[in-house]
GUMAR-110729 format. One line per 8 residues: number of its first residue (from 1); for each residue x, y, z of C-alpha. Coordinates in steps of 0.25 Angstrom, whole numbers. Example, Ala and Ser with C-alpha at 12.3 -4.5 7.8 and 13.67 -1.06 7.14 Angstrom:
1) 49,-18,31 ~ 55,-4,29
***
This chain:
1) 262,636,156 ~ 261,621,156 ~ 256,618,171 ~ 257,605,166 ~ 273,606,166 ~ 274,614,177 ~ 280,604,187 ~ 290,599,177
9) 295,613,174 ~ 296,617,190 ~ 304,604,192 ~ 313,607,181 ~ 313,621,186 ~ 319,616,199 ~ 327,607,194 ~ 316,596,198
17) 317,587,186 ~ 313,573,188 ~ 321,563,186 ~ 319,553,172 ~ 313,539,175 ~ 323,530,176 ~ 323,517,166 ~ 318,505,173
25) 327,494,175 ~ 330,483,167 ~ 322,471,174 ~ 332,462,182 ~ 338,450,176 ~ 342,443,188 ~ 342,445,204 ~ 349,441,216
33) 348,427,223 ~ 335,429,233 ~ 336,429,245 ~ 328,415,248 ~ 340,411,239 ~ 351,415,247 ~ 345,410,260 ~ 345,396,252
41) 359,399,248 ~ 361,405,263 ~ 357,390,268 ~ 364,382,257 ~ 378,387,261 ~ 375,386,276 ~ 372,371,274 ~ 385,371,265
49) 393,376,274 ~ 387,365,285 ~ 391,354,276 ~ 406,361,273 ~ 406,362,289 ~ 403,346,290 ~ 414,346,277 ~ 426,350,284
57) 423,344,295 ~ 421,330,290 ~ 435,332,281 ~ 443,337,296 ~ 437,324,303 ~ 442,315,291 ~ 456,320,292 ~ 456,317,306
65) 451,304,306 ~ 458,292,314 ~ 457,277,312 ~ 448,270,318 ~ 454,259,327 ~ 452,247,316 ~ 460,235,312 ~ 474,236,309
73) 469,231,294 ~ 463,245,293 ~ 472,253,299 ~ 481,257,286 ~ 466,260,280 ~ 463,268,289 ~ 476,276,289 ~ 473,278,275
81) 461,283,276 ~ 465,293,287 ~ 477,298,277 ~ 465,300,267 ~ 457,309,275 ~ 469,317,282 ~ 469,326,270 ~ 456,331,271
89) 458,341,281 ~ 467,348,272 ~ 462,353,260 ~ 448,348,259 ~ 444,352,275 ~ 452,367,271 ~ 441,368,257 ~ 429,364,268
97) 433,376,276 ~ 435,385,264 ~ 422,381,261 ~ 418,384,274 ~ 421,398,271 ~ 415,400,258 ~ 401,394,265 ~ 402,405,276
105) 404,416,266 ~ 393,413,259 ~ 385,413,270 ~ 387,426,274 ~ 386,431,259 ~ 374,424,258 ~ 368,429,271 ~ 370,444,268
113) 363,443,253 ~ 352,434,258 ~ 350,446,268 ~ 350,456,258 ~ 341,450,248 ~ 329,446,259 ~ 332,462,263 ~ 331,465,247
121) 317,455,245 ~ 310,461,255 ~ 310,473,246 ~ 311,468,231 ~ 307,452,227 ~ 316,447,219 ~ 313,441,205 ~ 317,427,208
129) 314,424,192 ~ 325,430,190 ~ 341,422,190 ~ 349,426,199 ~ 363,434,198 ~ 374,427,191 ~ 383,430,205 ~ 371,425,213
137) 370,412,206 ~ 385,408,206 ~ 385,409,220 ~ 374,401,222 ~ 382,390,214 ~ 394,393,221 ~ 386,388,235 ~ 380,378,227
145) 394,372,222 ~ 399,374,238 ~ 386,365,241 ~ 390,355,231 ~ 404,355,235 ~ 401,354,250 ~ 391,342,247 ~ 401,334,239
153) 412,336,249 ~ 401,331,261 ~ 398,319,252 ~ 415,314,250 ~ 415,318,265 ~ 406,309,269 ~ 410,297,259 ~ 424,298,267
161) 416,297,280 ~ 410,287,277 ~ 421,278,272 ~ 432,284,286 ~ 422,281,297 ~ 424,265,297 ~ 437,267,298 ~ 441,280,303
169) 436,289,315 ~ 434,303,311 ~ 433,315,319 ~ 418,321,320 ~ 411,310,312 ~ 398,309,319 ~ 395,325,317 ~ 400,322,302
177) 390,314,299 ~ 379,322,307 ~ 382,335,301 ~ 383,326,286 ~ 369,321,288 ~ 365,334,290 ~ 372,340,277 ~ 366,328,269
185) 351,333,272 ~ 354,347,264 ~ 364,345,255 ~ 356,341,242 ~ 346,353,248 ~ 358,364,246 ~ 358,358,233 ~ 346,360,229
193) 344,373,236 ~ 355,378,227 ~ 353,373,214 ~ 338,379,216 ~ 344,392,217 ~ 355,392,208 ~ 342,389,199 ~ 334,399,203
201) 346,410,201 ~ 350,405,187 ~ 334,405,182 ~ 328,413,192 ~ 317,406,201 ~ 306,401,192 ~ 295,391,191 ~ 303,383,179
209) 317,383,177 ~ 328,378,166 ~ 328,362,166 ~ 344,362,168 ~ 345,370,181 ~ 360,370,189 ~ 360,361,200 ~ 371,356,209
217) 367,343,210 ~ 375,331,205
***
């Protein structure tokens, strides 16, 4: 007898075979965002959101604005203006709340897979080399194009403040311009926040990347 075999033939005598090593996987190609990434993310819509917030209200204070008590010669101006202004809480004030919306959704979304992947790092570290999910970074732009979107309506927004106040008086004004100031001091930092990651997910975080990198900057 070969006592050499002897536990092999008792487990196949049992029916005790051992199960064939499996193949190892193929090595990942890319990865899901981090979840210092969708924190960032996570803060970029909340400040989005703020500024959408500061949006609508600032278009339903325009179309409610009132002349100011100035001469007869500016009366028919100042009409003129008003019937300009009117329009704005139709359709552009209903897009700001749609948009309101969308922010809050994200949000959530964002909040539960942030929670998941800090849940997921403290058992595997993610190979940040690596780009992220085609999904992953087209939702990333997607907040990135709402960032850009809000930003350029804040700017036209506060051009028509600007040139209403002399002549017109606008409901809420002093908190407009308060919460503005506010908005003014991140908005080129959500920018940059998201053009970083958008980066970092198509190249994968690394100490050089590609000259031409996507930015959504003018």
């Amino acid at each position: 007898m070969d006592w050499k075999d002897i536990g092999g033939k008792l487990r196949r005598a049992f029916g005790l075979q051992t199960q064939p090593t499996p193949e190892p996987l193929p090595p990942p190609t890319d990865r899901y965002l981090s979840a210092r990434e969708l924190k960032t993310l996570l803060e970029c819509v909340q400040h989005i959101k703020d500024i959408t917030q500061t949006n609508a209200l600032a278009l339903k204070s325009l179309s409610l604005a009132t002349p100011r008590p100035l001469g007869d010669a500016e009366r028919d101006f100042q009409d003129a203006m008003c019937a300009q202004f009117r329009p704005l809480g139709g359709d552009p004030l209903q897009n700001s709340q749609m948009a309101l919306g969308t922010c809050v959704a994200w949000l959530a979304q964002l909040n539960q897979a942030h929670n998941i992947a800090a849940r997921n790092e403290a058992v595997v570290t993610p190979n940040l080399a690596l780009p992220v999910r085609s999904g992953s970074r087209k939702f990333a732009a997607d907040i990135g194009v709402m960032a850009r979107g809000a930003t350029t309506a804040m700017g036209g927004i506060c051009a028509s403040l600007s040139t209403a106040t002399p002549f017109l008086d606008i409901p809420n004004i002093q908190r407009i311009h308060e919460e503005y100031a506010e908005h003014g001091a991140v908005m080129n930092q959500i920018l940059e926040k998201i053009t970083t990651i958008l980066t970092d997910a198509t190249y994968g975080v690394r100490d050089q990347v590609p000259k031409q990198t996507l930015s959504l900057k003018k």
